[in-house]
C-alpha positions as CSV (number, residue, x, y, z in Angstrom):
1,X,-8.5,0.9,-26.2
2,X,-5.9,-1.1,-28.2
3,X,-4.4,1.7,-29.6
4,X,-4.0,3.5,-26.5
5,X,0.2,4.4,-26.2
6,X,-0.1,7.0,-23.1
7,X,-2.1,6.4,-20.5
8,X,-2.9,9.2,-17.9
9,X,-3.7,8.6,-13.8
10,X,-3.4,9.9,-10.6
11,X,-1.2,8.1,-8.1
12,X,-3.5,7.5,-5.3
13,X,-5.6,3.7,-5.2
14,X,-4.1,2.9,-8.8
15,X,-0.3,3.3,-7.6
16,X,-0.7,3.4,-4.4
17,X,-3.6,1.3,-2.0
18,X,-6.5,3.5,-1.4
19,X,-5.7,3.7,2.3
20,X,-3.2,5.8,3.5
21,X,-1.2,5.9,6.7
22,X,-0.4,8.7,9.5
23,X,2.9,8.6,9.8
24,X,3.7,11.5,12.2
25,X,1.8,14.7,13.2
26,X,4.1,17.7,14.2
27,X,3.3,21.3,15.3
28,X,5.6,24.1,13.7
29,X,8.6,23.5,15.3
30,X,8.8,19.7,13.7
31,X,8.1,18.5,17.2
32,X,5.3,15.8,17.7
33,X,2.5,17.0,19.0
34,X,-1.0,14.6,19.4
35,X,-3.2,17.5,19.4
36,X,-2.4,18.6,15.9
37,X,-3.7,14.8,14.8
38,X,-6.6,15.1,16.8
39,X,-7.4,18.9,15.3
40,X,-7.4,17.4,12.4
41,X,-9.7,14.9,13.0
42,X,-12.8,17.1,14.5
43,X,-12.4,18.5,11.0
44,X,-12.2,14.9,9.3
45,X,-15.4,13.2,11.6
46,X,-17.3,16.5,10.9
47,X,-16.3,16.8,7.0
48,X,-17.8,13.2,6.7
49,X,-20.9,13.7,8.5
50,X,-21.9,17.2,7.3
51,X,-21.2,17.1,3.9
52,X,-22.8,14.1,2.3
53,X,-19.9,13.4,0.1
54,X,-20.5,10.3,-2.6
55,X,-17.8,8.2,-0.6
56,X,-15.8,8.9,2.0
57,X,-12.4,10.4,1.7
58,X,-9.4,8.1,2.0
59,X,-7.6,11.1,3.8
60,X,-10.2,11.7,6.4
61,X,-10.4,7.8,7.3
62,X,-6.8,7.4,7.9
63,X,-6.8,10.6,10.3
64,X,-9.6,9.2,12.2
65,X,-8.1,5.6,12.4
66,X,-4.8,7.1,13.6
67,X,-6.6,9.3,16.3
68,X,-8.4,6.5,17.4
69,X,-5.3,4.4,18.2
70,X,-3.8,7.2,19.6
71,X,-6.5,7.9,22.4
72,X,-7.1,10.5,24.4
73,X,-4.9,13.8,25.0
74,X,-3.3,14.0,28.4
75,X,-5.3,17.1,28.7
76,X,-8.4,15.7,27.4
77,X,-8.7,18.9,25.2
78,X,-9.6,17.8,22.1
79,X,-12.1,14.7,22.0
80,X,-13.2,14.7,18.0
81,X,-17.2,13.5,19.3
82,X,-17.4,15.7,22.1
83,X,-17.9,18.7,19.7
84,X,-21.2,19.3,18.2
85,X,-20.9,20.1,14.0
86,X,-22.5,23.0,12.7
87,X,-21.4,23.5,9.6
88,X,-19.0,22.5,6.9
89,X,-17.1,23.8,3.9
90,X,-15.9,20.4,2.0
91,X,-13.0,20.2,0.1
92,X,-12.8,21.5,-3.7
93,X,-9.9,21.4,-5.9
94,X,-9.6,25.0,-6.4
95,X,-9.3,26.3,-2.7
96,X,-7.7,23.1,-1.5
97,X,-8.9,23.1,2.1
98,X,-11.9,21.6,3.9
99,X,-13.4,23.6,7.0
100,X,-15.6,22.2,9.5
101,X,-17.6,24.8,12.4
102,X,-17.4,23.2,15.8
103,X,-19.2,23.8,18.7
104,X,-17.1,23.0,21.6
105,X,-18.5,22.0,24.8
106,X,-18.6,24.6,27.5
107,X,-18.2,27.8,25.3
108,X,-21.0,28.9,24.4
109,X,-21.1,31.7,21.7
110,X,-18.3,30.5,20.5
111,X,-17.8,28.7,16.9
112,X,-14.3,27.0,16.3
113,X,-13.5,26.6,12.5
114,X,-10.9,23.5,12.0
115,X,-9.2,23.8,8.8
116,X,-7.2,21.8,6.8
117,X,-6.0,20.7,3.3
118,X,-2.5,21.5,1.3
119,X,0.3,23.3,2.8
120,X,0.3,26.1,1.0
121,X,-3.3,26.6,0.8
122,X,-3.9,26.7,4.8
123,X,-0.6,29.0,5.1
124,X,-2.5,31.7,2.7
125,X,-5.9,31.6,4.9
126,X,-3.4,31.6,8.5
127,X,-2.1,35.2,10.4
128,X,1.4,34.7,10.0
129,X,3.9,36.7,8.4
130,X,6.5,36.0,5.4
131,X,8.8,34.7,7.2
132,X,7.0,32.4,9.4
133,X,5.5,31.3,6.0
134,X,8.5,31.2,4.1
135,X,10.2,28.8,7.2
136,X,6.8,26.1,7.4
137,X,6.9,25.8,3.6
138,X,10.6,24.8,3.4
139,X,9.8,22.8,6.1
140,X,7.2,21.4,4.7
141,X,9.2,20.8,1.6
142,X,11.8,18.8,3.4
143,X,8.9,16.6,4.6
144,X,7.8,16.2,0.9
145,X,11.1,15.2,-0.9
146,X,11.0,12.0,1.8
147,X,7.7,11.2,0.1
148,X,5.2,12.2,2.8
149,X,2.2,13.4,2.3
150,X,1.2,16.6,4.0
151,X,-1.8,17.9,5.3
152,X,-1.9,21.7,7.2
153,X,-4.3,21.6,10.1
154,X,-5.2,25.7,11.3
155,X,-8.0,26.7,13.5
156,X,-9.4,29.9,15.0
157,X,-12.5,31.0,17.2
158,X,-15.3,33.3,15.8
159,X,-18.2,34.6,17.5
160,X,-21.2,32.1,17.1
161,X,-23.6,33.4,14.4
162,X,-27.0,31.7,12.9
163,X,-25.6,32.0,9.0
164,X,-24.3,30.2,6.8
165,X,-20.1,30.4,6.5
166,X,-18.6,30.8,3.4
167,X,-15.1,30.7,2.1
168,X,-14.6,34.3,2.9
169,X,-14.3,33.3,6.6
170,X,-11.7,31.1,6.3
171,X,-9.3,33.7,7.6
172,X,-6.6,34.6,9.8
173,X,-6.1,31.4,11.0
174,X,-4.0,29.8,13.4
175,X,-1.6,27.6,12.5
176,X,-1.7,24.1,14.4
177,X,0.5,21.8,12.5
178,X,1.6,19.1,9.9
179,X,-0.1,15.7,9.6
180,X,2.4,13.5,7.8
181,X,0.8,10.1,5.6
182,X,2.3,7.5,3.9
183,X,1.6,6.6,0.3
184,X,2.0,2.2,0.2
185,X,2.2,1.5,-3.0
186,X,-0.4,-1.4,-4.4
187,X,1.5,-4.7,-4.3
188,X,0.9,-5.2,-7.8
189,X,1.7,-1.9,-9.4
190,X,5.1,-2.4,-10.5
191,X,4.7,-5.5,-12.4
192,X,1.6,-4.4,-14.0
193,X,3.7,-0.9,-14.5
194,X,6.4,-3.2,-16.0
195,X,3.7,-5.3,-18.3
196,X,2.4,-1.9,-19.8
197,X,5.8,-0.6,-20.6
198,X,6.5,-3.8,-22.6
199,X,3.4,-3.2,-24.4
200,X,4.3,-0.1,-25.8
201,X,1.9,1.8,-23.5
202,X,3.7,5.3,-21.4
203,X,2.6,5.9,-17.9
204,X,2.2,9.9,-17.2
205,X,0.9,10.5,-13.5
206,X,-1.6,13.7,-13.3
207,X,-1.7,14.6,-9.7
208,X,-2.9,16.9,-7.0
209,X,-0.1,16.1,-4.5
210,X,2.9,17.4,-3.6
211,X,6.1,17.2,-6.5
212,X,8.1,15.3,-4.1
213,X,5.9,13.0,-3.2
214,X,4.1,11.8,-6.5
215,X,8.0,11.8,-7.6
216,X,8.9,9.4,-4.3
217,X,6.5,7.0,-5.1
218,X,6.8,7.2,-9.0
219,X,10.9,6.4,-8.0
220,X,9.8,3.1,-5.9
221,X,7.4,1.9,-8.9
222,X,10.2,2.6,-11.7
223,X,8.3,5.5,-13.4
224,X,11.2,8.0,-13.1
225,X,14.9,7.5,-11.6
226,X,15.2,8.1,-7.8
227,X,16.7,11.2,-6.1
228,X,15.9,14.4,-6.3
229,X,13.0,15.2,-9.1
230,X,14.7,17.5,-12.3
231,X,12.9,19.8,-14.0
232,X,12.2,17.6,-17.2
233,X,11.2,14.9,-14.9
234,X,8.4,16.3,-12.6
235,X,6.1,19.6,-13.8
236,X,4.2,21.3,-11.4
237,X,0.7,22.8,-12.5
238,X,2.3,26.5,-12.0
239,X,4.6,25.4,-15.0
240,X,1.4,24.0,-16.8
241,X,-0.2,27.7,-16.4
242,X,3.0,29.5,-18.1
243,X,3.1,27.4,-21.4
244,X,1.6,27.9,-24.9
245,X,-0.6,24.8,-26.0
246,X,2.1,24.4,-28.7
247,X,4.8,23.9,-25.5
248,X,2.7,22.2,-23.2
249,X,2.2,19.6,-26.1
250,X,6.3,19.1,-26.2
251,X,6.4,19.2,-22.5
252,X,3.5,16.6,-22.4
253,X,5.6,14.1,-24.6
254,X,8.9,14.1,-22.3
255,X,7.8,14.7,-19.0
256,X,6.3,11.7,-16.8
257,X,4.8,13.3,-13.2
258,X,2.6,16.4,-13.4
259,X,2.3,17.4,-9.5
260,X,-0.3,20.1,-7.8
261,X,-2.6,19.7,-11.0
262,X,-6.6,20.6,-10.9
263,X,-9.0,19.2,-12.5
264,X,-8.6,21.9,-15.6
265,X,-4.8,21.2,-15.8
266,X,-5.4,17.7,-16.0
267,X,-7.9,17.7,-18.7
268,X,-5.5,20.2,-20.7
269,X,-2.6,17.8,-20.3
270,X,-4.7,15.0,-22.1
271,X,-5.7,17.5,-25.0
272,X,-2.0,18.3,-25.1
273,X,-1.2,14.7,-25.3
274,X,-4.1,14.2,-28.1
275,X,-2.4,17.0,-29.8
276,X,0.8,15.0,-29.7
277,X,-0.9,12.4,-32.1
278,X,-0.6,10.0,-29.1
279,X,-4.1,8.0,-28.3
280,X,-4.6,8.8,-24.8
281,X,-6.7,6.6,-22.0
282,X,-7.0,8.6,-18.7
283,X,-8.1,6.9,-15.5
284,X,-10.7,8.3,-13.1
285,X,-13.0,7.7,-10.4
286,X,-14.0,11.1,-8.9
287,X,-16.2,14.4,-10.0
288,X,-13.0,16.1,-10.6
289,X,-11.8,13.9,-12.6
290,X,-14.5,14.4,-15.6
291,X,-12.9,17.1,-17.6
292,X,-10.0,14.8,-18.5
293,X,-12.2,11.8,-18.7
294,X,-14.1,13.6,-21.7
295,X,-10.9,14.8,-23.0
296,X,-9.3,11.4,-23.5
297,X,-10.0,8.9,-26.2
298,X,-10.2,6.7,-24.1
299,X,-12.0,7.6,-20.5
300,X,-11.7,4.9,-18.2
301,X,-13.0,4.1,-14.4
302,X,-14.0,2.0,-11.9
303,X,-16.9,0.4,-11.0
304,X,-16.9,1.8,-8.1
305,X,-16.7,5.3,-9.2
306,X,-19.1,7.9,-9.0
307,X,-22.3,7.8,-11.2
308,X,-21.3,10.7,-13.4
309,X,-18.1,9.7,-14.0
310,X,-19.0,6.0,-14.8
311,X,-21.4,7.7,-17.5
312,X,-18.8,10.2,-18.6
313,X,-16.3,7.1,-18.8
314,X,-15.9,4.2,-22.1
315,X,-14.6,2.0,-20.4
316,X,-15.7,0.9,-17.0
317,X,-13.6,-1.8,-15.0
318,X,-14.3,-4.0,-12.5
319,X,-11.8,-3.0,-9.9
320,X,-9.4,0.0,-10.1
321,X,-6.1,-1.8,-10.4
322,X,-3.4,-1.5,-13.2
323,X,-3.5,-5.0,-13.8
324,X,-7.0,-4.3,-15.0
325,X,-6.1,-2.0,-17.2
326,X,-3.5,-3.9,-18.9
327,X,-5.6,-6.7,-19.0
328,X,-8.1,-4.1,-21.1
329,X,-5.7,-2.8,-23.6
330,X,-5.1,-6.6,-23.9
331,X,-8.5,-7.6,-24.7
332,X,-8.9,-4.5,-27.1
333,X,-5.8,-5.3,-29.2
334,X,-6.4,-9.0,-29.7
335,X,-10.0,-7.5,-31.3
336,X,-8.0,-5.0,-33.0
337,X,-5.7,-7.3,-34.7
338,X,-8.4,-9.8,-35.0
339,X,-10.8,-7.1,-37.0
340,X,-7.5,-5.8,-38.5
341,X,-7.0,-9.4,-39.6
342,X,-10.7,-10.2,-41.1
343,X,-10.6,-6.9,-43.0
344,X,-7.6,-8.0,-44.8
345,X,-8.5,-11.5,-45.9
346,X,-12.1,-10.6,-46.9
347,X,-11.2,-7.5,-48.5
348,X,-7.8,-8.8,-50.0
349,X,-10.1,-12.3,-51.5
350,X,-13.2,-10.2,-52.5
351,X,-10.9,-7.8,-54.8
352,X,-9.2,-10.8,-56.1
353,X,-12.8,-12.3,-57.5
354,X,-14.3,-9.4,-58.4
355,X,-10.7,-8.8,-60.7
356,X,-11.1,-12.3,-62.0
357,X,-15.4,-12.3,-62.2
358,X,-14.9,-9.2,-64.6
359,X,-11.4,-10.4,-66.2
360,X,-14.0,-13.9,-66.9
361,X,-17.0,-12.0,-67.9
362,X,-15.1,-10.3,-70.6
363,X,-13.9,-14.1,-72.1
364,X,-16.8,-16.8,-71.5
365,X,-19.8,-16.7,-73.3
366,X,-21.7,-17.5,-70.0
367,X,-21.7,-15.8,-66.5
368,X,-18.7,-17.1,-64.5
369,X,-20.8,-17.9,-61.5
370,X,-24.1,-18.2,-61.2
371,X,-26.0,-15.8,-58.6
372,X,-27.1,-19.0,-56.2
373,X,-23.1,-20.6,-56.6
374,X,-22.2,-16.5,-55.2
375,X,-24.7,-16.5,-51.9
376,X,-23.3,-19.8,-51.3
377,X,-20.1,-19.8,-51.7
378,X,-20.3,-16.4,-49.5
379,X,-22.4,-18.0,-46.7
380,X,-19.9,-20.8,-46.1
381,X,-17.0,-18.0,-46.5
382,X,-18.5,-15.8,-44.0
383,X,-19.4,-18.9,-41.5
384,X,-15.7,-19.9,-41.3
385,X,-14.3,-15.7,-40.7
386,X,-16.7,-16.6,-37.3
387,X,-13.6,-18.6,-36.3
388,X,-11.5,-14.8,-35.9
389,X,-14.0,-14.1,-32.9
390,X,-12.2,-16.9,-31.0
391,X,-8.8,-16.1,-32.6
392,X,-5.8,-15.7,-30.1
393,X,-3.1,-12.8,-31.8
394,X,0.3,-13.3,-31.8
395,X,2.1,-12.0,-29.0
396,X,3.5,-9.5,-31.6
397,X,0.9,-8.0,-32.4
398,X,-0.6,-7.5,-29.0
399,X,2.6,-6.0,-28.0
400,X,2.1,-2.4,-29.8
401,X,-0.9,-0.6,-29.6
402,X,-2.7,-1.6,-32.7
403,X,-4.0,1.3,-34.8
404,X,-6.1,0.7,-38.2
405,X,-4.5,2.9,-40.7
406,X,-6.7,2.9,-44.0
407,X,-3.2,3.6,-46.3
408,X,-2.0,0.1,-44.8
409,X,-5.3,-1.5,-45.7
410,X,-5.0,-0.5,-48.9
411,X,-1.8,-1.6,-50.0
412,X,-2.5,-5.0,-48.4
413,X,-5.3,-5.3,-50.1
414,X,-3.9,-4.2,-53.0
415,X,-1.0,-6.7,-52.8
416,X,-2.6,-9.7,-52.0
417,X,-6.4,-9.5,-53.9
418,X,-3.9,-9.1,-57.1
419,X,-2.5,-12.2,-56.1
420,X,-5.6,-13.9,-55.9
421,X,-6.6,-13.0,-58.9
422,X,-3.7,-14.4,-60.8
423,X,-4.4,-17.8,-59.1
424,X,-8.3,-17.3,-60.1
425,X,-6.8,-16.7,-63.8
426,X,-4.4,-19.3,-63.8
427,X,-7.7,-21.9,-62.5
428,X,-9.4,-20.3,-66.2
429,X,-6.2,-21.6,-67.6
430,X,-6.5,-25.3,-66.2
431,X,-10.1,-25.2,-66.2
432,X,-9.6,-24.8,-70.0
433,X,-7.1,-27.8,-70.0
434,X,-9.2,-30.0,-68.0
435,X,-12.3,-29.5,-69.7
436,X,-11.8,-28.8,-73.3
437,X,-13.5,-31.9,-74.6
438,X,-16.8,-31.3,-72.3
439,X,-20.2,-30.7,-74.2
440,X,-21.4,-27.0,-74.1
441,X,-23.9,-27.2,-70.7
442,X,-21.5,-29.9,-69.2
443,X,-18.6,-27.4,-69.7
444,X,-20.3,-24.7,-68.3
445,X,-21.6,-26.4,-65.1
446,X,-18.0,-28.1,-64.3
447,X,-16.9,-24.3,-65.0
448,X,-18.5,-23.4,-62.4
449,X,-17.9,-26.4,-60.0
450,X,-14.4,-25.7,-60.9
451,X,-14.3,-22.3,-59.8
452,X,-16.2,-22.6,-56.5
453,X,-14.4,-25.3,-55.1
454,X,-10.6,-23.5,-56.1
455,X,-12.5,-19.7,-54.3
456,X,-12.7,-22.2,-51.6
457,X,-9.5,-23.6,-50.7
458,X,-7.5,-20.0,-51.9
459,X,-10.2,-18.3,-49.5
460,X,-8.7,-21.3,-46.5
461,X,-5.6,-21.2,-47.6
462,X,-6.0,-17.1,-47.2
463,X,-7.4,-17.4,-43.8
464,X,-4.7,-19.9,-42.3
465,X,-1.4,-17.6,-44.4
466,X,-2.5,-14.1,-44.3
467,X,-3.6,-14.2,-40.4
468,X,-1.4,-11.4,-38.7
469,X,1.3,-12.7,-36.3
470,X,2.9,-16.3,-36.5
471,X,3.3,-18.6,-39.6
472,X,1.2,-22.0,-39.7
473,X,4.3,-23.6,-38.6
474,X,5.0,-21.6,-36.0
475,X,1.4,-21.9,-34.3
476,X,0.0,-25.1,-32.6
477,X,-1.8,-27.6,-34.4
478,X,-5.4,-27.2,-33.9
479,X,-7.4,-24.2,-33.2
480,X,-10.9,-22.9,-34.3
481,X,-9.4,-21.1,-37.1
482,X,-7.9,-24.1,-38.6
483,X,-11.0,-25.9,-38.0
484,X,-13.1,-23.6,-39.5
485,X,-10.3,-23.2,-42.9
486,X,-10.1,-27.3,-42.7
487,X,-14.2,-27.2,-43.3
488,X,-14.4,-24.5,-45.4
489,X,-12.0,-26.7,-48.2
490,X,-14.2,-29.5,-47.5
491,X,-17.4,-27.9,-48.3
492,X,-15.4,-26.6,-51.5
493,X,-14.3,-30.0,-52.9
494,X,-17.3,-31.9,-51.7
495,X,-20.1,-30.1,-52.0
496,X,-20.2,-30.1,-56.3
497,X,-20.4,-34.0,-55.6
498,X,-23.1,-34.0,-53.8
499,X,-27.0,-33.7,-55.1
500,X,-26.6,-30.3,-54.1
501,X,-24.1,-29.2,-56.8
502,X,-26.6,-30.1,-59.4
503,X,-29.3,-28.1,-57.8
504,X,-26.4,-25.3,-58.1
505,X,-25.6,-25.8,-61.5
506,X,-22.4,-27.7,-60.9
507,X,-21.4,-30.6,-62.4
508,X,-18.8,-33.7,-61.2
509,X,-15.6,-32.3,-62.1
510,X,-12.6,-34.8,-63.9
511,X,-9.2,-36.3,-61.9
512,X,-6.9,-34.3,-64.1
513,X,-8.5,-30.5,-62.9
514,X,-8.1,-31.7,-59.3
515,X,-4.2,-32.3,-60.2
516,X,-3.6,-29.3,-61.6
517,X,-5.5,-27.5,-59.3
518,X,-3.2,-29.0,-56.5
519,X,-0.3,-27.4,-58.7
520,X,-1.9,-23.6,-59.0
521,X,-2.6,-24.0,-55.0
522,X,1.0,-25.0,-53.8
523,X,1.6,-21.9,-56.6
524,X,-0.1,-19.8,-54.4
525,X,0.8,-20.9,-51.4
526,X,4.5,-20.1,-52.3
527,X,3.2,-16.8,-53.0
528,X,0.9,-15.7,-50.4
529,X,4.3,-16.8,-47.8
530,X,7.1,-14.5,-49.7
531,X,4.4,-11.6,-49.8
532,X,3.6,-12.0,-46.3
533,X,7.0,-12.3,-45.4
534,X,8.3,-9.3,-47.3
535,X,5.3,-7.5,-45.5
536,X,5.8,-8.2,-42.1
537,X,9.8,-7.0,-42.6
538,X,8.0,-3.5,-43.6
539,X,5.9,-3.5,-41.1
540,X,6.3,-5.5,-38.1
541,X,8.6,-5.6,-35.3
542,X,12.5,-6.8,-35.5
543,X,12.4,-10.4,-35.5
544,X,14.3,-11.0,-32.5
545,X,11.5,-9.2,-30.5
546,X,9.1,-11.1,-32.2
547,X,10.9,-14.3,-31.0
548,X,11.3,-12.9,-27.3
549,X,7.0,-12.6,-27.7
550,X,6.5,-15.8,-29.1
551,X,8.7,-17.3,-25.9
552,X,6.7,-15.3,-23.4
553,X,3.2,-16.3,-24.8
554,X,4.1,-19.7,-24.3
555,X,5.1,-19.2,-21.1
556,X,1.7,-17.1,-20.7
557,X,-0.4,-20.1,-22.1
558,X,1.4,-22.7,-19.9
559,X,1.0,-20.5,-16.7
560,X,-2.7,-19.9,-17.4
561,X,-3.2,-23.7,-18.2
């Protein structure tokens, strides 16, 4: 989840609230007409009760919610309870429509089917010729580029019959009219839109609506530039259907709004994306939406989602807001930097002792450290690296998606367990100095006090110098990793002075190794800063960014304290 740098979602309840509005409802002259709202609500009351959907549909409440505050016709026609359902056809994504068989009252024998669903989808199942088509779409599409959402409403009588309906029946139509909606976008979707784009992660919207409209409300939010939508900045799903994997892949990288897609197209936009060598999260609550949840990396949802799709997902949040989401890809990169972070000081220090154990084994006539000094000085090593759980990363390195790269790794390590080698030679050197005129088993046991308590304070020095992100002067005193680095130094000088060094096999060690220890440390020190320095020119952002970061996460701590 931290190295996520595209992130896929459809517009509706993550851009925009989950509750649309009726705006207008016309019949095909563009004139407003009340009966083509409540049309489409016998279908919507029916659709919900019939067809035993997981939740309701958004679309469906906000019909009924407008024809209740509109009341009754003047001709007290069309009443949405005073039919009887019979049957229903719910929607799908491939035909685009729901149907729902009425009964109304008084005709007997007769069945009304109330269909409704995307523009051109009712116009295809409708009687109406090419020009009458041709004139309601580019009406329609007029609608659409104001960033209304459309939603055909057609009807037509058949003779009452005791089967089942199918699609198949869902033909020659009449056309009723348009129900017009209004997308409101979620109050906090352009900030959070805002915080992801700082963060290095790309917003692409993958959805079933109309071009205009995803592109209207993708305009108010920032995502694309307002006006009229170009053909490199929304791509309709007939595009999608025309292109080689190898174009949709460059198409994929430039384009931001992918209008009119199904659940296939969707799921092949995330491959395409993959393809791209971009780590891609996709966001998804419904049935439809499990295709491109399993194509992702990263398949995120809800917790209010459907089962499948929760099961299908690796992520799943507690509320389907962007602010979520960044707060996610947050937590996931702090762990990533942390782990990225541990795997470089352990690894880097390890590589550095095993160097100087074999350099050491090679010289002394004894083993360099005894197997008990090893498990210890490991145990207190590894209790201290606990300190990274509760680590907070620099602001810049939470502010690219963070991706472990095992050629990186390796020259760190590389790098810096050389260094730590040379100061583990260079302690031979004054452990040489300092104890040339010890007996044979005194040497030996202040050898290996020597060498414990200097793996110790590099190994704290390592932890507070090669952590990724700020300098020790740069970060605020205190903190569990300083803490944990402060009492990992102290178990290093203390411990051989103790009657547990003996038990060891370490010896009191003299004044003068101490001193020249202190020298080889500030030695390293000096070191360990000019290599990290020179590494984080290589490889980390321009420093200017870094200092815009470090102002806004002190402005992030103070506003969270």
């Amino acid at each position: 989840l931290g190295a996520v740098d595209v992130l896929c979602l459809d517009k509706t309840g993550t851009l925009t609230e989950d509750r649309p509005v009726v705006a207008e409802a016309t019949d095909g002259t563009d004139r407003p007409d009340p009966d083509v709202l409540r049309w489409a609500a016998v279908s919507a009351l029916w659709t919900l009760r019939l067809a035993e959907l997981p939740s309701a549909d958004a679309l469906d409440e906000a019909v009924l919610d407008a024809a209740e505050e509109c009341g009754p016709s003047a001709a007290g026609e069309v009443d949405p309870e005073a039919y009887e359902g019979v049957a229903v056809l719910p929607f799908d994504p491939v035909r685009r429509v729901a149907t729902a068989v009425v009964r109304r009252p008084g005709r007997l024998g007769v069945h009304t089917l109330v269909t409704k669903g995307a523009v051109e989808a009712v116009l295809d199942r409708c009687a109406v010729d090419r020009e009458e088509r041709d004139r309601l779409l580019a009406l329609a599409d007029r609608k659409a580029e104001t960033g209304l959402r459309l939603v055909a409403v057609a009807r037509a009588d058949r003779v009452a019959r005791a089967g089942t309906y199918t699609p198949a029946d869902e033909r020659g139509l009449t056309f009723v009219g348009l129900v017009a909606l209004r997308d409101v976008p979620a109050p906090s979707a352009a900030d959070a839109l805002g915080v992801l784009a700082r963060r290095g992660v790309r917003v692409k919207v993958l959805t079933g609506d109309h071009p205009g409209t995803a592109a209207r409300v993708c305009a108010d939010l920032g995502l694309r530039p307002a006006g009229r939508p170009g053909p490199d900045d929304v791509v309709t799903a007939d595009l999608v259907d025309t292109l080689s994997d190898e174009e949709l892949v460059r198409v994929a990288d430039r384009v931001t709004v992918f209008a009119r897609c199904t659940p296939e197209h969707k799921a092949r936009i995330v491959s395409a994306l993959r393809a791209g060598g971009h780590t891609t999260g996709f966001l998804g609550d419904g049935v439809n939406d499990l295709p491109a949840l399993r194509s992702a990396d990263v398949g995120i949802c809800p917790r209010n989602a459907v089962d499948v799709a929760r099961e299908a997902a690796d992520v799943v949040l507690a509320e389907k807001d962007l602010t979520a989401i960044d707060r996610a890809v947050l937590a996931g990169r702090r762990s990533s930097g942390n782990i990225a972070t541990y795997l470089r000081i352990t690894l880097s220090s390890n590589l550095g002792n095993v160097i100087a154990m074999l350099t050491a084994g090679l010289i002394l006539p004894f083993l360099p450290m005894l197997p008990a000094q090893v498990l210890v000085q490991n145990l207190c090593f590894d209790a201290a690296q606990l300190a990274f759980a509760f680590e907070r990363p620099a602001a810049s390195v939470v502010r690219r998606p963070t991706v472990l790269r095992p050629r990186d790794f390796l020259r760190f390590i590389t790098g810096f367990g050389l260094l730590n080698a040379a100061a583990d030679l260079a302690t031979f050197g004054v452990l040489a100095l300092a104890l040339h005129n010890a007996p044979g088993d005194g040497g030996e046991a202040a050898f290996h006090a020597g060498w414990f308590t200097e793996n110790l304070l590099t190994q704290a020095l390592v932890m507070i110098l090669l952590r990724t992100g700020r300098t020790a002067a740069e970060r605020k005193a205190g903190g569990p990793l300083r803490t944990a680095a402060a009492g990992l130094a102290a178990v290093g000088v203390v411990l051989p002075l103790t009657p547990l060094g003996p038990l060891l096999g370490m010896s009191a060690l003299p004044p003068l190794y101490y001193l020249l220890l202190g020298s080889v440390l500030s030695l390293y020190s000096i070191g360990l800063t000019a290599a990290r320095r020179r590494y984080e020119r290589r490889h980390l952002p321009d420093v200017d960014l870094v200092r815009e970061d470090l102002v806004r996460e002190d402005e992030e701590e103070r506003a969270e304290r």
